[in-house]
PDB file of N, CA, C and O in Angstrom, chain B, residues numbered from 101:
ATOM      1  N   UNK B 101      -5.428  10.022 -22.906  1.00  0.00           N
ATOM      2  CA  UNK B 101      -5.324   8.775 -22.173  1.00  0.00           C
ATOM      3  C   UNK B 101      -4.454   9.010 -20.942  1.00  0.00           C
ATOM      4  O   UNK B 101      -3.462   9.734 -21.028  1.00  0.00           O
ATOM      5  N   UNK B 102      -4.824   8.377 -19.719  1.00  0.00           N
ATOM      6  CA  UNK B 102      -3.890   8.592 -18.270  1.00  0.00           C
ATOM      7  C   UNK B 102      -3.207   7.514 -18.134  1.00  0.00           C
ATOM      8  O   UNK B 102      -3.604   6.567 -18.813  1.00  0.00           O
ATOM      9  N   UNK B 103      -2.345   7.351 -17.505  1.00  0.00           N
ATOM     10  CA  UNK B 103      -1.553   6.702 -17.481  1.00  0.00           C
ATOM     11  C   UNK B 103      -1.838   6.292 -16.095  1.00  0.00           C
ATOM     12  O   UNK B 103      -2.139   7.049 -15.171  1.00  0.00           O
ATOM     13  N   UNK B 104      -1.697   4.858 -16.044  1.00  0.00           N
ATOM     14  CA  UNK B 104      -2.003   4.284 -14.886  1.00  0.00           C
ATOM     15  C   UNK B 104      -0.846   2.988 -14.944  1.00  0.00           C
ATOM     16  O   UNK B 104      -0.308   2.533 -15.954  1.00  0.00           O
ATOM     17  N   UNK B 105      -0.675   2.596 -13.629  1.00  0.00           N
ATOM     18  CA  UNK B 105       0.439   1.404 -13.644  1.00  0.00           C
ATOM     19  C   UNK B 105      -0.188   0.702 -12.479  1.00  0.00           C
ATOM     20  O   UNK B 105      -1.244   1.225 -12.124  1.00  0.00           O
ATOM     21  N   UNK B 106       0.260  -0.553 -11.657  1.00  0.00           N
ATOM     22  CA  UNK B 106       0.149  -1.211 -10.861  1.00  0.00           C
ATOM     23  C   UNK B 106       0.530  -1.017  -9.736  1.00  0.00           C
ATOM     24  O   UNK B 106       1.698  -0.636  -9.658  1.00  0.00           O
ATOM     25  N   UNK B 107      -0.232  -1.181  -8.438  1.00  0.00           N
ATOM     26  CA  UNK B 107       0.610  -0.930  -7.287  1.00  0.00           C
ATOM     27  C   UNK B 107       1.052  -2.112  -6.722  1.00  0.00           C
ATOM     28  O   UNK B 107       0.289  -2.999  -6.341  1.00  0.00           O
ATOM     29  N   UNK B 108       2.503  -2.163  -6.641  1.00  0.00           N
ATOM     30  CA  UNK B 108       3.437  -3.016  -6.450  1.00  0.00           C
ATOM     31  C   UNK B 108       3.591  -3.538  -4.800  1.00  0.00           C
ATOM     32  O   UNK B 108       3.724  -2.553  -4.074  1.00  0.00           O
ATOM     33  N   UNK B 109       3.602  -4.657  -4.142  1.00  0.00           N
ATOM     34  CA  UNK B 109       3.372  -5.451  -3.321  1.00  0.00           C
ATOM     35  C   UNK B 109       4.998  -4.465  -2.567  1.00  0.00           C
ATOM     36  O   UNK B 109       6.037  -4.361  -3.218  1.00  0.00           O
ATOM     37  N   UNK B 110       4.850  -3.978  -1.396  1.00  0.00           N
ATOM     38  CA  UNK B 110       6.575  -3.452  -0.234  1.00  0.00           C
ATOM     39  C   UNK B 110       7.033  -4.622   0.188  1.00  0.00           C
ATOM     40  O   UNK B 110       8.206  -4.826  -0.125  1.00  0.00           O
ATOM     41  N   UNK B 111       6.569  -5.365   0.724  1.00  0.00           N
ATOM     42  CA  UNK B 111       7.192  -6.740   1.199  1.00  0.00           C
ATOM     43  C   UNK B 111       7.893  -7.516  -0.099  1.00  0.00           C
ATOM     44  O   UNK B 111       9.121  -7.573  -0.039  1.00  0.00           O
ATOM     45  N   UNK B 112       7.289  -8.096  -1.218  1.00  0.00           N
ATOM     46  CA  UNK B 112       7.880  -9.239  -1.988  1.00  0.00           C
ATOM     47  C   UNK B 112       8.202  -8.308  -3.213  1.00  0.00           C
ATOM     48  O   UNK B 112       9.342  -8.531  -3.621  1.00  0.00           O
ATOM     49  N   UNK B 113       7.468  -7.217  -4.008  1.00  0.00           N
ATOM     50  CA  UNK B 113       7.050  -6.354  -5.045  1.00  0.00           C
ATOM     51  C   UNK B 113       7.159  -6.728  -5.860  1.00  0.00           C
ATOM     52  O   UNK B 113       8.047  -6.533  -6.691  1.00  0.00           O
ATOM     53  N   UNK B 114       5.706  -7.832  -5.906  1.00  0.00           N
ATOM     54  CA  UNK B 114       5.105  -8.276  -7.134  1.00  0.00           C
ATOM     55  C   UNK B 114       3.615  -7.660  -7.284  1.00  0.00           C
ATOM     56  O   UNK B 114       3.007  -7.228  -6.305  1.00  0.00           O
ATOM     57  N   UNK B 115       3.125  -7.656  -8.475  1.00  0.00           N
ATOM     58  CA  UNK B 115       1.763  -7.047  -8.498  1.00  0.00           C
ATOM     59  C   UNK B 115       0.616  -7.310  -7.738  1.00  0.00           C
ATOM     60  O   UNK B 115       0.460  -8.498  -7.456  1.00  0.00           O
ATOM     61  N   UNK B 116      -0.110  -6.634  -7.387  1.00  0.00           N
ATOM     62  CA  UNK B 116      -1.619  -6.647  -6.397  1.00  0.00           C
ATOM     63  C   UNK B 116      -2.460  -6.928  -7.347  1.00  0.00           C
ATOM     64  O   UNK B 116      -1.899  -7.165  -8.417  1.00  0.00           O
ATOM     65  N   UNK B 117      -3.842  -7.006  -7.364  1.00  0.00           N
ATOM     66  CA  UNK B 117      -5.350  -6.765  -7.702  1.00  0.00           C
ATOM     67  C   UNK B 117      -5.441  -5.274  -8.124  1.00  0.00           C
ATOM     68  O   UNK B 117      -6.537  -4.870  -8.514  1.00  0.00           O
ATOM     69  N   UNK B 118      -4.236  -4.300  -8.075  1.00  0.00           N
ATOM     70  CA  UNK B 118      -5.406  -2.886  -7.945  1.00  0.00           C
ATOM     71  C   UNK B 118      -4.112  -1.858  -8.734  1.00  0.00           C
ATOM     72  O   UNK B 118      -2.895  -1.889  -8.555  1.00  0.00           O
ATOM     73  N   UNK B 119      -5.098  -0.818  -9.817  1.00  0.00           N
ATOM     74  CA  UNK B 119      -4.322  -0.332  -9.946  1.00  0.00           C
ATOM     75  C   UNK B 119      -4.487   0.997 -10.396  1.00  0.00           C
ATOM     76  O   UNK B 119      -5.604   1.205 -10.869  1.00  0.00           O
ATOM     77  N   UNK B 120      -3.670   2.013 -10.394  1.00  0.00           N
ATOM     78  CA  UNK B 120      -3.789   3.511 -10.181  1.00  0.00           C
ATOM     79  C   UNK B 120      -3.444   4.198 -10.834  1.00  0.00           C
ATOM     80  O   UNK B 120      -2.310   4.079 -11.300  1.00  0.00           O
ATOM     81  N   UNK B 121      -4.198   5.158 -11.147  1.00  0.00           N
ATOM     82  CA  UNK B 121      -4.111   6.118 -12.194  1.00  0.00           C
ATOM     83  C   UNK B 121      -3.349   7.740 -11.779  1.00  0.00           C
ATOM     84  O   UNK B 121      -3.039   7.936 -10.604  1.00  0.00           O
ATOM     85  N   UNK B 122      -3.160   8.557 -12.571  1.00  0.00           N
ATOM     86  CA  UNK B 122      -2.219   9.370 -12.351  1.00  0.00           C
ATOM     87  C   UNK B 122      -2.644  10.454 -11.516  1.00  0.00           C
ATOM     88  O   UNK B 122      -1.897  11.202 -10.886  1.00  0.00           O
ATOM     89  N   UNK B 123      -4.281  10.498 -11.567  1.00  0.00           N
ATOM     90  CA  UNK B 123      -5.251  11.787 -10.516  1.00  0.00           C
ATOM     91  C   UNK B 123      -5.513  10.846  -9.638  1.00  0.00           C
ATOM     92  O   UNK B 123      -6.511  11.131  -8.975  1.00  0.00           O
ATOM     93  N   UNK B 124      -4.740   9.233  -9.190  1.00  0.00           N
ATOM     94  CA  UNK B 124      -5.565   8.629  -7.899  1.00  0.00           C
ATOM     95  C   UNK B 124      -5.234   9.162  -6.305  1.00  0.00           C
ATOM     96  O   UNK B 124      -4.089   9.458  -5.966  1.00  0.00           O
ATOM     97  N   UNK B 125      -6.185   9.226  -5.554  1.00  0.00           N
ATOM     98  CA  UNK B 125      -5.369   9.499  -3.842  1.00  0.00           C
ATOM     99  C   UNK B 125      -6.012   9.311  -3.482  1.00  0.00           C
ATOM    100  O   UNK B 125      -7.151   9.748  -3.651  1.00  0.00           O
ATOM    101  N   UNK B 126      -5.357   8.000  -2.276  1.00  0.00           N
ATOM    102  CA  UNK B 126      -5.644   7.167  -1.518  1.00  0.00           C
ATOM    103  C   UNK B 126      -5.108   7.535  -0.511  1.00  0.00           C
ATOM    104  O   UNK B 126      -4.046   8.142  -0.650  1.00  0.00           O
ATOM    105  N   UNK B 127      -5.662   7.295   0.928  1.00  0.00           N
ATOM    106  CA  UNK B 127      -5.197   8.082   2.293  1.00  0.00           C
ATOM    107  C   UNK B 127      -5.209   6.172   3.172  1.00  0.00           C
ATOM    108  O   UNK B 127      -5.910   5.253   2.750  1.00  0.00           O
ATOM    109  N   UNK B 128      -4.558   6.100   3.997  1.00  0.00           N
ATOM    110  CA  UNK B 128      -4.828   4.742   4.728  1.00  0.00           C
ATOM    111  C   UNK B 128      -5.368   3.755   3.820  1.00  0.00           C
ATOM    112  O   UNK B 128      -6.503   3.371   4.100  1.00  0.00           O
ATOM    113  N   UNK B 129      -4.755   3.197   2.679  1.00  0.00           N
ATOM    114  CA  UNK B 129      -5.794   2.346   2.197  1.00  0.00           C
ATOM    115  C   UNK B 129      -4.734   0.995   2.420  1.00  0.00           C
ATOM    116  O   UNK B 129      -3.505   1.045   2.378  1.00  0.00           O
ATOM    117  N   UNK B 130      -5.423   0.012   2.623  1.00  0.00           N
ATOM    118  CA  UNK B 130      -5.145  -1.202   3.155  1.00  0.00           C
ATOM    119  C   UNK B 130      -4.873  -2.005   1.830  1.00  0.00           C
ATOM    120  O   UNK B 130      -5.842  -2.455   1.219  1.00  0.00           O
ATOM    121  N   UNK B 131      -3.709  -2.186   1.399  1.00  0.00           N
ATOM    122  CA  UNK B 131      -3.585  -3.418   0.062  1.00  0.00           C
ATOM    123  C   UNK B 131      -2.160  -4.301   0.873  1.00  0.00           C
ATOM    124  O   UNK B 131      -1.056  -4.191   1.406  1.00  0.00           O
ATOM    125  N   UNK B 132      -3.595  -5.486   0.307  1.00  0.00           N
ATOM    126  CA  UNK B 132      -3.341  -7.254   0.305  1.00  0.00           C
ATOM    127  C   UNK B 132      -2.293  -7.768  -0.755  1.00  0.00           C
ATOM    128  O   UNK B 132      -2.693  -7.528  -1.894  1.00  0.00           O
ATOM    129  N   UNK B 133      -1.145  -8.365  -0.722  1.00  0.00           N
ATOM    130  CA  UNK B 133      -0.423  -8.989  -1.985  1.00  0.00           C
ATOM    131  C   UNK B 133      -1.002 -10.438  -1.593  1.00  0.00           C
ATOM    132  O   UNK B 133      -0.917 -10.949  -0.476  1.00  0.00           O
ATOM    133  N   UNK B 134      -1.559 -10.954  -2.640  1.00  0.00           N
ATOM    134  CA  UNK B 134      -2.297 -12.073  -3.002  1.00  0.00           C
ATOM    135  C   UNK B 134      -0.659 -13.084  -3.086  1.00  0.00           C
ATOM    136  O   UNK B 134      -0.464 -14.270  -3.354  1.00  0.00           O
ATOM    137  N   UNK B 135      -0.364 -12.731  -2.971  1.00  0.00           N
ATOM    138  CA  UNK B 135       1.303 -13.827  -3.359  1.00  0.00           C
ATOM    139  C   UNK B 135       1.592 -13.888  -2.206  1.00  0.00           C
ATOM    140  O   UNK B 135       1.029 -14.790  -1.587  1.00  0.00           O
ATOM    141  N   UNK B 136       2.788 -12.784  -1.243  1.00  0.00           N
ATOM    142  CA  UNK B 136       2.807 -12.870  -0.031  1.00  0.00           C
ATOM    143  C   UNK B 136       2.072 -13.204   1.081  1.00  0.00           C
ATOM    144  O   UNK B 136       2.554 -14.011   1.875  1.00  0.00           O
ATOM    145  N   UNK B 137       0.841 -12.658   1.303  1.00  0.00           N
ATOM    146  CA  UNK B 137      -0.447 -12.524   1.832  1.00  0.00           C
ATOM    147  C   UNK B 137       0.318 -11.721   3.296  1.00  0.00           C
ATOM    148  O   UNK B 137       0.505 -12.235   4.399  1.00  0.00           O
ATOM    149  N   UNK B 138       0.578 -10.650   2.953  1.00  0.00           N
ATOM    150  CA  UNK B 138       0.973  -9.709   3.640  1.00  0.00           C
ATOM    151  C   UNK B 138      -0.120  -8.449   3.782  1.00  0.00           C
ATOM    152  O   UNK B 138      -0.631  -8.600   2.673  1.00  0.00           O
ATOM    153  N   UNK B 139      -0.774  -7.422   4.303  1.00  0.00           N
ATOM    154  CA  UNK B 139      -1.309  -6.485   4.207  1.00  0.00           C
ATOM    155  C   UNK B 139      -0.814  -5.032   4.487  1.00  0.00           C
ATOM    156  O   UNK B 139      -0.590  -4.853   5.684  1.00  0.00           O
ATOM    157  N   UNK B 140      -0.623  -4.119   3.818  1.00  0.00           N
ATOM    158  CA  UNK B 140       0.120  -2.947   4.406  1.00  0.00           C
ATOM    159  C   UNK B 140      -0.661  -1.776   4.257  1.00  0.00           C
ATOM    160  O   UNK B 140      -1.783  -1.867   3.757  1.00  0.00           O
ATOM    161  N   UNK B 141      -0.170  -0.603   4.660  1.00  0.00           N
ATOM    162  CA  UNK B 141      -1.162   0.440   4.472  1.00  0.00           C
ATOM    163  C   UNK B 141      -0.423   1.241   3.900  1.00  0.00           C
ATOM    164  O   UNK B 141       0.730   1.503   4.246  1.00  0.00           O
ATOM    165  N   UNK B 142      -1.133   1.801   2.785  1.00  0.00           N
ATOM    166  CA  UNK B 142       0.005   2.760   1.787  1.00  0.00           C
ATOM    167  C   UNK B 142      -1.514   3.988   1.362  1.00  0.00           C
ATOM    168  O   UNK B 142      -2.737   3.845   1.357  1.00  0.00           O
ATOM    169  N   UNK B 143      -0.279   5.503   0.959  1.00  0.00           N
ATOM    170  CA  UNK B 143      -0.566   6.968   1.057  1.00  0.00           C
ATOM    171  C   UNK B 143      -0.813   6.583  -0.675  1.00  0.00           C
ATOM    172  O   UNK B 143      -0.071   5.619  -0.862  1.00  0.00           O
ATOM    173  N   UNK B 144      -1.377   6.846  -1.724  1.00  0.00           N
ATOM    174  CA  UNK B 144      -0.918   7.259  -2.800  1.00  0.00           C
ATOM    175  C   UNK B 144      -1.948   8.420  -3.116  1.00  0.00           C
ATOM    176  O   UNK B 144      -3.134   8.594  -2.835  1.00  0.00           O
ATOM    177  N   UNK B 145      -0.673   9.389  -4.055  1.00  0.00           N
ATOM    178  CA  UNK B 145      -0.728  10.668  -4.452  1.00  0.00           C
ATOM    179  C   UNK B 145      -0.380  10.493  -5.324  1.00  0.00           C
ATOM    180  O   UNK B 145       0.590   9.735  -5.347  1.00  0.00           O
ATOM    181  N   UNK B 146      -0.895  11.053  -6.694  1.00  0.00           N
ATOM    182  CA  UNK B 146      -0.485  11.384  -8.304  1.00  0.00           C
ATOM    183  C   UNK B 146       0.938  10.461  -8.798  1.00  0.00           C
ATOM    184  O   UNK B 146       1.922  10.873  -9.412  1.00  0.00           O
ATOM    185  N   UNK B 147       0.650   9.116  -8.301  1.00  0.00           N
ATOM    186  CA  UNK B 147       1.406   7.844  -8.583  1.00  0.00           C
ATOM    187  C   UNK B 147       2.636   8.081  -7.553  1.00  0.00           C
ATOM    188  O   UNK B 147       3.718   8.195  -8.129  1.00  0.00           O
ATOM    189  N   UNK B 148       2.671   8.161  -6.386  1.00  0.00           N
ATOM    190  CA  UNK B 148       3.623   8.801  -5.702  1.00  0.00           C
ATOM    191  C   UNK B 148       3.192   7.866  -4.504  1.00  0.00           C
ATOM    192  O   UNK B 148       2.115   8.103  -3.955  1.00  0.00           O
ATOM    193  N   UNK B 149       3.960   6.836  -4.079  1.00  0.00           N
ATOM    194  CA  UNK B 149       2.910   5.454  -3.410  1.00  0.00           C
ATOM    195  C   UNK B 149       4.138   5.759  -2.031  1.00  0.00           C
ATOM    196  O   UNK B 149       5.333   5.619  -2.290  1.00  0.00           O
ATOM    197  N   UNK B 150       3.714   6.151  -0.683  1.00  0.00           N
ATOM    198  CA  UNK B 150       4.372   5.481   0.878  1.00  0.00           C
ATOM    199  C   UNK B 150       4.033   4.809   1.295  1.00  0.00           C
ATOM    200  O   UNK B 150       2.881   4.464   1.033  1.00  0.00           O
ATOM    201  N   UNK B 151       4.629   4.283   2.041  1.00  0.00           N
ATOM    202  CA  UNK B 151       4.278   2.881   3.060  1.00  0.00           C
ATOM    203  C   UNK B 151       3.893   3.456   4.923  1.00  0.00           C
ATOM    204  O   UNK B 151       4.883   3.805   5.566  1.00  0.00           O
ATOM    205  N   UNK B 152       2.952   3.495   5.411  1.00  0.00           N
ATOM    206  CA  UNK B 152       2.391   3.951   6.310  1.00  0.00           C
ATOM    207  C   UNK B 152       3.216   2.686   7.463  1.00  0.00           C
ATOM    208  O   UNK B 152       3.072   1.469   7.343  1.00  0.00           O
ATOM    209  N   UNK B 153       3.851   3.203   8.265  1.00  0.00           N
ATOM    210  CA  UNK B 153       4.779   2.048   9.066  1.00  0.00           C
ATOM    211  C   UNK B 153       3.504   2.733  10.794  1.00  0.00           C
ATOM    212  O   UNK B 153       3.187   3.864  11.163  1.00  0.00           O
ATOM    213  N   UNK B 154       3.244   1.616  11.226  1.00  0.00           N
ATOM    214  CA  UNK B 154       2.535   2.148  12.941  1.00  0.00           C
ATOM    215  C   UNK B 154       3.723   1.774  13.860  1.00  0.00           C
ATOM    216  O   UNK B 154       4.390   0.808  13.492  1.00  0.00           O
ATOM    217  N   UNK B 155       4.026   2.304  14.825  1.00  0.00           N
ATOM    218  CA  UNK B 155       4.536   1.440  15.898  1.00  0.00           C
ATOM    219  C   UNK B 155       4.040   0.292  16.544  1.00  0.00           C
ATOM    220  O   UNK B 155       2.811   0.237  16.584  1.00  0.00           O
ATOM    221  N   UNK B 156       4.566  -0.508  16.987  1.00  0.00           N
ATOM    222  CA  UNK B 156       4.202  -1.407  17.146  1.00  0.00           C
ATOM    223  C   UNK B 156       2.952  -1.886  18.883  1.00  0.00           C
ATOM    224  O   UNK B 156       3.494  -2.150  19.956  1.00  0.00           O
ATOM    225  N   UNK B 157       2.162  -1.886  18.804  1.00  0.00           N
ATOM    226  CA  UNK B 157       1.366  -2.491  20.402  1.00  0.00           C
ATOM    227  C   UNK B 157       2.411  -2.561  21.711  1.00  0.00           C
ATOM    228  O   UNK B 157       3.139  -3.525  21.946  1.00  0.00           O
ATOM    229  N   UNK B 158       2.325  -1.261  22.563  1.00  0.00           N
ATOM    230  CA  UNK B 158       2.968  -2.345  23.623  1.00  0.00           C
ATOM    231  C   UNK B 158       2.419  -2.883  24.538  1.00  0.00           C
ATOM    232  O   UNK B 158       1.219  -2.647  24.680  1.00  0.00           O
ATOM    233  N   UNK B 159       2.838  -3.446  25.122  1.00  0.00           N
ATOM    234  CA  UNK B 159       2.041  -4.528  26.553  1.00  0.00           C
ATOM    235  C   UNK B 159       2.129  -3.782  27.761  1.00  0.00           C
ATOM    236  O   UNK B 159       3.185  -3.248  28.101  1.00  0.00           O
ATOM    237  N   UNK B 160       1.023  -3.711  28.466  1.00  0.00           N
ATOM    238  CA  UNK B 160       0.856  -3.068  29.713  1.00  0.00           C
ATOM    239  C   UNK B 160       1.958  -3.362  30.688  1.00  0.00           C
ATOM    240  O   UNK B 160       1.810  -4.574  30.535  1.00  0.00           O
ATOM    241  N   UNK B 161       2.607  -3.317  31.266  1.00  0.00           N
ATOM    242  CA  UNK B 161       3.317  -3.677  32.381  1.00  0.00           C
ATOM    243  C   UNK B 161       3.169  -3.378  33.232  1.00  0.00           C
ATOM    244  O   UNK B 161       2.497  -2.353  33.112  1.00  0.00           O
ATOM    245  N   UNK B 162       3.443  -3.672  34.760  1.00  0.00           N
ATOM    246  CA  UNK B 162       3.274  -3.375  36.078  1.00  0.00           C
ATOM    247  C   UNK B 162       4.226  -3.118  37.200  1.00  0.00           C
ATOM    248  O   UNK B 162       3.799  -2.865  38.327  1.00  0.00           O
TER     249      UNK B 162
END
């Protein structure tokens, strides 16, 4: 049996919809916390979960 747990919401960290097992990897994957309604982009590797941070847009200036 594998062991799998929940992937936990970075903003509030309460549980998502989705959850991962110990051979899962995920590259850019986009998870929604249904509570917050926040969206982030997280790395996971063999239950080993980062938070993918972008810089932020800047504005053209002149």
């Amino acid at each position: 049996m594998s062991k799998d747990e929940w992937l936990l919401c970075p903003v509030c960290g309460s549980k998502t919809r989705d959850r991962i097992r110990a051979d899962t990897e995920l590259k850019n994957f986009p998870l929604f916390c249904p509570k917050c309604k926040h969206e982030t982009l997280n790395n996971v590797n063999k239950l080993n979960i980062t938070l993918i941070t972008e810089p932020a847009a800047k504005t053209q200036g002149q």
